[in-house]
C-alpha positions as CSV (number, residue, x, y, z in Angstrom):
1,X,78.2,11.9,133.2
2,X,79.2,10.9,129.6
3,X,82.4,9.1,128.7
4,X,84.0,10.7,125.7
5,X,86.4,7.9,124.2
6,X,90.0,9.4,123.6
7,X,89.4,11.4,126.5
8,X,90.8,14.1,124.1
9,X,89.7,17.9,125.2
10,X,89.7,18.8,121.7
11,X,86.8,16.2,120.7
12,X,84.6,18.0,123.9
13,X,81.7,20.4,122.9
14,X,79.1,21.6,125.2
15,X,75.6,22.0,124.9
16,X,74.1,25.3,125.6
17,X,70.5,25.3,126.6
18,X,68.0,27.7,127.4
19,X,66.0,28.0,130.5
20,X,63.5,26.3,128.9
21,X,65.8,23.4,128.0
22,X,65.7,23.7,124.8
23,X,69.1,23.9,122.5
24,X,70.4,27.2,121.4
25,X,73.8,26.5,120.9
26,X,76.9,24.5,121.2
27,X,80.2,25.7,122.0
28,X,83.8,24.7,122.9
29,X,84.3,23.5,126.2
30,X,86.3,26.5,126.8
31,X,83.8,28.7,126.5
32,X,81.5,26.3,128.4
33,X,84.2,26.5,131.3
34,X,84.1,30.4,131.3
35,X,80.4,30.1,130.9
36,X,80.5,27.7,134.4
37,X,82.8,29.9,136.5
38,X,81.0,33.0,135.3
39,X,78.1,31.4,136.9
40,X,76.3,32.2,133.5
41,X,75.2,28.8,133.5
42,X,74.3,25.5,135.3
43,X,76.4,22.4,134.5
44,X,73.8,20.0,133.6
45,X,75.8,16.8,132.4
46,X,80.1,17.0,132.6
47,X,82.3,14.3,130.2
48,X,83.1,11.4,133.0
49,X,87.2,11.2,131.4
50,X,87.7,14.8,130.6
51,X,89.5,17.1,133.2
52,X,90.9,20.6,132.9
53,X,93.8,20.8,135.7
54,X,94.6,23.6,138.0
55,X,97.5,23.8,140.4
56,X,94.8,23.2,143.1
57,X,91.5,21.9,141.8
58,X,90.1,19.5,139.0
59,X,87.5,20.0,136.6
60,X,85.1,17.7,135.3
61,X,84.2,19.6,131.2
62,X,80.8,20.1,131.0
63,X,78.7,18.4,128.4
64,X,75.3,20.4,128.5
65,X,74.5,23.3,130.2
66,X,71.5,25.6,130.8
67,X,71.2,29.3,130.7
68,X,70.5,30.7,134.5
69,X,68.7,33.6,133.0
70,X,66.2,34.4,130.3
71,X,68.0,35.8,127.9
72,X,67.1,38.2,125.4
73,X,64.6,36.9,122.1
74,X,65.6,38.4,118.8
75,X,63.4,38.6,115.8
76,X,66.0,38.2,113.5
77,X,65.6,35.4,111.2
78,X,68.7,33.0,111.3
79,X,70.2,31.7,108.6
80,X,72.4,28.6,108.1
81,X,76.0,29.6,106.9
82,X,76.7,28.5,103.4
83,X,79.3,25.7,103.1
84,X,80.4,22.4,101.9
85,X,79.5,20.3,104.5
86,X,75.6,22.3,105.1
87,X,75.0,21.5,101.7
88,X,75.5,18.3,102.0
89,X,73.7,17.7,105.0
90,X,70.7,19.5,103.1
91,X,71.1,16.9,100.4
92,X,71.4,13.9,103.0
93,X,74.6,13.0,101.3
94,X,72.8,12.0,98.2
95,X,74.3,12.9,94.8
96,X,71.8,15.3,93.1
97,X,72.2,13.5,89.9
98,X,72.7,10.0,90.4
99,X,70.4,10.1,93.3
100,X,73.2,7.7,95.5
101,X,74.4,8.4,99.1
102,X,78.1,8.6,99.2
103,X,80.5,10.3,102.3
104,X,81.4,13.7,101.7
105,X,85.7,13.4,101.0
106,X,83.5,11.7,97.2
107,X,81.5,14.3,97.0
108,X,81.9,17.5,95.4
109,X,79.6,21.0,94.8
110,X,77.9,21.6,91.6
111,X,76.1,25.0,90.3
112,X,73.2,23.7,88.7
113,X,73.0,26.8,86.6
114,X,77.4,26.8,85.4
115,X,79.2,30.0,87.0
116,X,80.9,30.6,84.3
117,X,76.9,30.7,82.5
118,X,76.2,33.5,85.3
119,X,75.1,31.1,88.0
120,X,75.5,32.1,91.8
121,X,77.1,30.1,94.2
122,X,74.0,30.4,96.6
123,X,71.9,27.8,98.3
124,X,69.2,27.9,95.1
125,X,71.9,27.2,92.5
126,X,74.7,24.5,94.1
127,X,73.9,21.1,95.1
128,X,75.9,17.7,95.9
129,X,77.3,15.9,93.6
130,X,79.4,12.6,93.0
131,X,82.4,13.6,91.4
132,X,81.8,10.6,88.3
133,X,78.4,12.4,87.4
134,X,80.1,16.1,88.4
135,X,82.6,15.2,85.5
136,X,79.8,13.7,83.3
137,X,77.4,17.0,83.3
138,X,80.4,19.3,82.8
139,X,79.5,23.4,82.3
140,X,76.0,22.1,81.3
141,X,73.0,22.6,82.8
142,X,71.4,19.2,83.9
143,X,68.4,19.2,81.2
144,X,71.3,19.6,78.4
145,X,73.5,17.1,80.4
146,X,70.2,14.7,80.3
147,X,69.9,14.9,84.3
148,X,66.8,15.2,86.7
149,X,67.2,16.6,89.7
150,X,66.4,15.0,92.4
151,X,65.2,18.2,94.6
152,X,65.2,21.5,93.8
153,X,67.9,23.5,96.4
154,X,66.3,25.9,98.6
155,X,67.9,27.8,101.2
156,X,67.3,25.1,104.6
157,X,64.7,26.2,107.2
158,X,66.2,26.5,110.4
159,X,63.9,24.2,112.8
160,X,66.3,25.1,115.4
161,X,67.3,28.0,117.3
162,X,70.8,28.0,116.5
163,X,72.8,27.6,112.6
164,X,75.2,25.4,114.4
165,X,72.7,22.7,115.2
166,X,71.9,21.9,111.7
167,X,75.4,20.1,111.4
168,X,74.5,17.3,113.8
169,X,71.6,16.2,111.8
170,X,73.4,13.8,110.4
171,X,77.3,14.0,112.1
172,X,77.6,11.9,115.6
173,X,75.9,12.9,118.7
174,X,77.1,12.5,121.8
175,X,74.2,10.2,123.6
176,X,74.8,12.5,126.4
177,X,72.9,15.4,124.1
178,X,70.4,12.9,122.8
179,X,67.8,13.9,125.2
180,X,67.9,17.4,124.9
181,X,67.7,17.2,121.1
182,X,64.4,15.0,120.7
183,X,62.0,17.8,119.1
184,X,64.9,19.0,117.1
185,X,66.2,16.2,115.4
């Protein structure tokens, strides 16, 4: 069992993994509650501080659990949602420009190629950016703003099985997980 500090239900995720142990996703703890009593899955680890209450019965909130079944394998490919805080895990937190690591509320998007120029506002055309050297290259491109790139942006493989992984690259992981995400991470 893992302490979560707060004790706060709203801070409690689970991890959902597959029979092979292997993480596929991670949900609220609701759904990991419905998962339990479903008998869907099996609680591998629970939060040591976090109970749900019924008139009759406590509940420890599960941390990880694994799929009883197989499951079904699709051949789709998956792909990581667009958004703020995916690009900037993609960029490591490192302004594009300046080529410094800053925390996100100073960072801001950038369209390499301006949108107003026709760029898209796609994973190949935005990147972070500090918001001093966001001001500084303007609607320019960054060869007429005089700024190299410090990677192209590409579209992130997913190494994982599940889009929602890719977030706790670099946010806090519960030690609890730590185990479970070793070849992913």
């Amino acid at each position: 069992m893992y302490s979560m500090q707060g004790n706060s239900l709203d801070q409690c995720k689970a991890l959902v993994l597959n029979s092979y142990y292997e993480p596929i996703r991670i949900v609220a703890w609701q759904r990991a509650m419905l998962l339990m009593f479903g008998e869907k899955v099996d609680v591998l680890e629970t939060y040591t501080n976090s109970f749900v209450h019924s008139v009759s019965q406590n509940f420890a909130v599960p941390a990880v659990v694994r799929l009883r079944g197989f499951g079904r394998v699709k051949n789709k490919v998956l792909r990581i949602k667009f958004c703020r805080e995916h690009v900037f895990v993609r960029d490591d937190y490192l302004c594009q420009y300046c080529h410094k690591e800053f925390p996100p509320r100073e960072l801001t998007l950038d369209h390499v190629m301006p949108a107003y120029r026709g760029g898209k506002t796609s994973w190949t055309n935005v990147v972070s950016c500090c918001k001093r050297c966001n001001q500084r290259k303007g609607g320019r491109t960054p060869d007429e703003a005089g700024f190299n790139l410090l990677k192209k942006p590409i579209m992130p493989k997913v190494n994982q099985t599940m889009p929602d992984l890719f977030v706790y690259k670099r946010l806090e992981i519960p030690p609890i997980w730590k185990q479970y995400f070793a070849s992913v991470v």
